[in-house]
Structures are given as structure tokens and as C-alpha cells.
C-alpha positions in Angstrom: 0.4 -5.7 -18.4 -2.8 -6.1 -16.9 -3.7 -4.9 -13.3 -5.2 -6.8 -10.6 -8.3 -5.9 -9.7 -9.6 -6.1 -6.1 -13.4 -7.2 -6.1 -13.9 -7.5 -2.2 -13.0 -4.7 -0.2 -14.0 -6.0 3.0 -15.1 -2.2 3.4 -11.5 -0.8 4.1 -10.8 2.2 1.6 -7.2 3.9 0.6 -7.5 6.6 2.8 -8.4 3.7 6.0 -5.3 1.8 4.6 -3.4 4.9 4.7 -3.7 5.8 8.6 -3.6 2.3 9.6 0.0 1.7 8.2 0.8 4.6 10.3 -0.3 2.1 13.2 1.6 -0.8 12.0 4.6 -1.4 14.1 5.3 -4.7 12.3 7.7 -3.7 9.2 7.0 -6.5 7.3 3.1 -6.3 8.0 2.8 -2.7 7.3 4.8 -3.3 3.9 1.5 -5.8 2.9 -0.8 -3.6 3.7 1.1 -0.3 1.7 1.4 -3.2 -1.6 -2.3 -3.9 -0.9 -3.1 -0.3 -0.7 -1.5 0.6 -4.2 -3.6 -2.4 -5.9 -6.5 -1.0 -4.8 -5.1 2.4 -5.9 -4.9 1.0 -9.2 -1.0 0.5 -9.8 0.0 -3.1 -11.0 1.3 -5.9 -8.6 5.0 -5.5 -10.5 4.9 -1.9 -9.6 3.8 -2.1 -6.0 6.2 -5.0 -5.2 8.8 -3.0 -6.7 7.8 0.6 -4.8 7.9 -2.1 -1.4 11.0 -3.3 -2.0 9.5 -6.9 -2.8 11.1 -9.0 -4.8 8.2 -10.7 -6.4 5.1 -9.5 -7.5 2.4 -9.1 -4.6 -0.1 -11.3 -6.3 0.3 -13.3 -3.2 -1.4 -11.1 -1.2 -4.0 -9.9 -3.3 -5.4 -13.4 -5.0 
């Protein structure tokens, strides 16, 4: 399966993502923002959704 590829950053990095979910008291916000951190990681949308506990894949968020 392809992976999706994140082209614009908007200059946050996976180690900014990672202390700011700390942050997060929203559940369901911080959940976007861990699937949006393991795209830019590299994992697939299938794989993050399913390490979030999504039910669909998290191409939502990311295109």
C-alpha cells in the first residue's frame, strides 16, 4: 500500500508533535495529532488509524 506523504509541514516536527500531545487535554484532539504524527513518521494512514483506535483510515486529516 502506498504511504501518504506530507508535503507542508507548517514547520512542526515529530519530536514538537510529540510534547504537544502531552499538552492536549482534548482526547479526541490529541488522538489527530498522535495519527498525524505517525504519517509524518512515515507509517501508512491504515496503520496509524488502526494504532489510534480509528476506525477509518486518517486520510481525512492528512489530505
Amino acid at each position: 500500500m502506498k504511504k501518504s506523504l506530507i508535503t507542508n509541514t507548517h514547520g512542526f516536527t515529530s519530536e514538537a508533535l510529540r510534547k504537544g500531545e502531552r499538552a492536549i487535554s482534548d482526547a479526541f484532539f490529541r488522538q489527530r495529532v498522535t495519527a498525524v504524527r505517525l504519517i509524518l513518521e512515515g507509517f501508512s494512514t491504515v496503520k496509524a488509524a488502526r494504532s489510534t483506535g480509528h476506525l477509518s483510515p486518517v486520510c481525512i486529516y492528512v489530505c
